[in-house]
C-alpha positions in Angstrom: -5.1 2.4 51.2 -5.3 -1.2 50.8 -7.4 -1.4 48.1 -5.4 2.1 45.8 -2.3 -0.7 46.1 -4.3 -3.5 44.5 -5.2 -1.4 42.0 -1.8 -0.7 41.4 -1.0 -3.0 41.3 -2.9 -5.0 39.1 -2.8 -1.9 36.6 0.9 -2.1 36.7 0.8 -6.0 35.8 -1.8 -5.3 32.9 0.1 -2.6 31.2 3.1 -4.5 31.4 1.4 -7.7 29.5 -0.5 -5.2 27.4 2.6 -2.8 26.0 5.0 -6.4 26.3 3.0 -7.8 23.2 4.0 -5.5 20.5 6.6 -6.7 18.3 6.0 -10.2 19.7 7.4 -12.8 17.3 4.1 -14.4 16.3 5.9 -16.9 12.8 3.4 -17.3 10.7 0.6 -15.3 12.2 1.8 -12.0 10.8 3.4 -10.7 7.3 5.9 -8.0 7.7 5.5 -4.7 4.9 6.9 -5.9 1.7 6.5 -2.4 -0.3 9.0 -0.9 2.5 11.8 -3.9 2.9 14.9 -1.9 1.7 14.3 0.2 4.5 13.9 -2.0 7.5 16.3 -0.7 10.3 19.0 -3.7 11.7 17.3 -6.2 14.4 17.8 -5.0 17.6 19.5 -8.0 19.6 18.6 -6.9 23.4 16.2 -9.6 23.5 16.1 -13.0 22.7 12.6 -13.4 21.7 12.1 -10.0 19.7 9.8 -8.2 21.7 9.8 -5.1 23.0 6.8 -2.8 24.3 6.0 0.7 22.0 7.6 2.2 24.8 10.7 0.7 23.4 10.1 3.4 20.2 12.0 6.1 19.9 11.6 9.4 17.6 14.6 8.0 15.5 12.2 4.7 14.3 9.0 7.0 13.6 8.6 7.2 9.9 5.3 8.7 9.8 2.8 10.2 12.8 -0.1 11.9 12.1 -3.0 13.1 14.5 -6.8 13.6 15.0 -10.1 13.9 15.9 -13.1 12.1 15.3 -16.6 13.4 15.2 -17.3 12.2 19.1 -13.8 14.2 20.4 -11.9 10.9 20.2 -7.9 11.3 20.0 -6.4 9.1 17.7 -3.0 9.2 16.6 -2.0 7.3 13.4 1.8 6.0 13.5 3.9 4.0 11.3 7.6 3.0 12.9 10.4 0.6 12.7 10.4 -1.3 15.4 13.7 -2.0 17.7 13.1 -6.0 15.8 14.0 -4.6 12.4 10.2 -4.8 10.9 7.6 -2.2 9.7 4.7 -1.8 12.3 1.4 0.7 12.2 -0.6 1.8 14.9 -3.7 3.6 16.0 -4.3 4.7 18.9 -7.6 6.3 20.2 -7.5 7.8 23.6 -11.0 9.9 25.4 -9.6 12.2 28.2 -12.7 13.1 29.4 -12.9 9.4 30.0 -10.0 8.6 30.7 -9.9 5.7 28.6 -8.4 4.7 25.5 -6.9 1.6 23.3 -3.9 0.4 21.1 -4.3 -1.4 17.8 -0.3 -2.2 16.4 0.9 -4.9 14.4 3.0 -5.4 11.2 1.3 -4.9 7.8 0.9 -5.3 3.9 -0.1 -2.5 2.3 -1.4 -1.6 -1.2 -1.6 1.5 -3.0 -5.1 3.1 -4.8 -6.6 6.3 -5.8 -10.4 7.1 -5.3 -12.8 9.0 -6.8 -11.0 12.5 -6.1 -7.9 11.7 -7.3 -6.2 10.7 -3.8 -3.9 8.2 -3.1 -4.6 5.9 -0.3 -2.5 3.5 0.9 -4.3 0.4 3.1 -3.2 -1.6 5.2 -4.1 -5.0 6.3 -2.6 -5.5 9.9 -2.9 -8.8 12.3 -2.9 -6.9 15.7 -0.3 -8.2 18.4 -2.7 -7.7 21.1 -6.2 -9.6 20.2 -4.8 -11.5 17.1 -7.6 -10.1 14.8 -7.5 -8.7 11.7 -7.9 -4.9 10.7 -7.7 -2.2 7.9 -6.4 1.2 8.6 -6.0 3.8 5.5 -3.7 7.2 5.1 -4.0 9.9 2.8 -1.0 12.1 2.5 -1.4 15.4 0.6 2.5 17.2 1.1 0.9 19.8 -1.4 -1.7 21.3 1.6 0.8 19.4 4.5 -2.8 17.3 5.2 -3.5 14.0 5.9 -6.1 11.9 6.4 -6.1 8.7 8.0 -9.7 6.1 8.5 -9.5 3.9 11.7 -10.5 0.5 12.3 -14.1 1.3 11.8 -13.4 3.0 8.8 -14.0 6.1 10.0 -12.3 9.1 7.9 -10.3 11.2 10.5 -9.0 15.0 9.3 -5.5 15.4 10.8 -2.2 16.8 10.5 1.4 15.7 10.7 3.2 15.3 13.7 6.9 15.4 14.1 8.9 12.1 15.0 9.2 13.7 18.6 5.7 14.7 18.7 4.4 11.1 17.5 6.1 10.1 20.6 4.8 12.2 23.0 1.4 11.3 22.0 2.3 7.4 22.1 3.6 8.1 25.1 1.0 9.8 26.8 -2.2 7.6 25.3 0.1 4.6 26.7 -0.3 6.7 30.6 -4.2 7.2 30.1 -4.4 3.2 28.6 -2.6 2.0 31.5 -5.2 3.9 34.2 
């Protein structure tokens, strides 16, 4: 008994410091999306500092969501929002149920535009991640014509997916942020 309320609390304490960092005013250290800046949503003022944990994201900041699976059964769900500060943030998330593990990459981004060989058009990002501070690319591919979308994660892995609704991206934010925190 003693030792299931450590762990509780101690998985409490690290979830909290994990989901507190996104959005986390870091000047300098990160460059918000400048292809996207007539779109930012007004700075939310409930906190002094601008943080705010992706908890704090709704369905009505979700601009895009997309989800997948990679060759090993890996979930990952691809997500690009407005955060309650006002700025442009992706993430990627990869969750293992069978595992029950999982972990967040999410930071603010420039992006860049290019097709490849088949004619796609990719747009990369190049993020600074709120958690570890280290740089990462991640890549979508939108193709409205077929309603697919592909989307590489931080290993550049290509990852096959399909939309997901503003309240769907949600839900899976939402439930890789449960099996993260276990």
């Amino acid at each position: 008994m003693k030792k299931n309320v450590i762990v509780m609390v101690l998985t409490v304490a690290l979830s909290a410091l994990l989901l507190s960092a996104c959005g986390e005013d870091k000047k300098g250290e990160t460059t918000p999306a400048t292809d996207t800046a007539s779109e930012e949503a007004p700075a939310d003022d409930s906190s002094d500092d601008g943080s705010f944990t992706l908890l704090d994201v709704d369905e009505n900041m979700i601009d895009v969501g997309a989800y997948g699976k990679d060759e090993d059964g890996t979930e990952l769900v691809f997500s690009m929002f407005t955060g309650p500060d006002g700025n442009k943030y992706v993430s990627l998330f990869a969750f293992d149920n069978n595992s029950n593990s999982g972990d967040v990459i999410c930071g603010q981004y420039e992006a860049e535009t290019e097709k490849d060989e088949d004619g796609d058009e990719w747009t990369y990002f190049d993020v600074e991640d709120v958690y570890t501070g280290n740089h990462f690319k991640l890549g979508v591919c939108e193709r409205p014509e077929t309603d697919e979308v592909a989307f590489f994660d931080e290993d550049g892995n290509v990852v096959q997916g399909e939309f997901l609704s503003a309240a769907d991206t949600i839900s899976y934010m939402g439930s890789a942020v449960s099996l993260i925190e276990q």
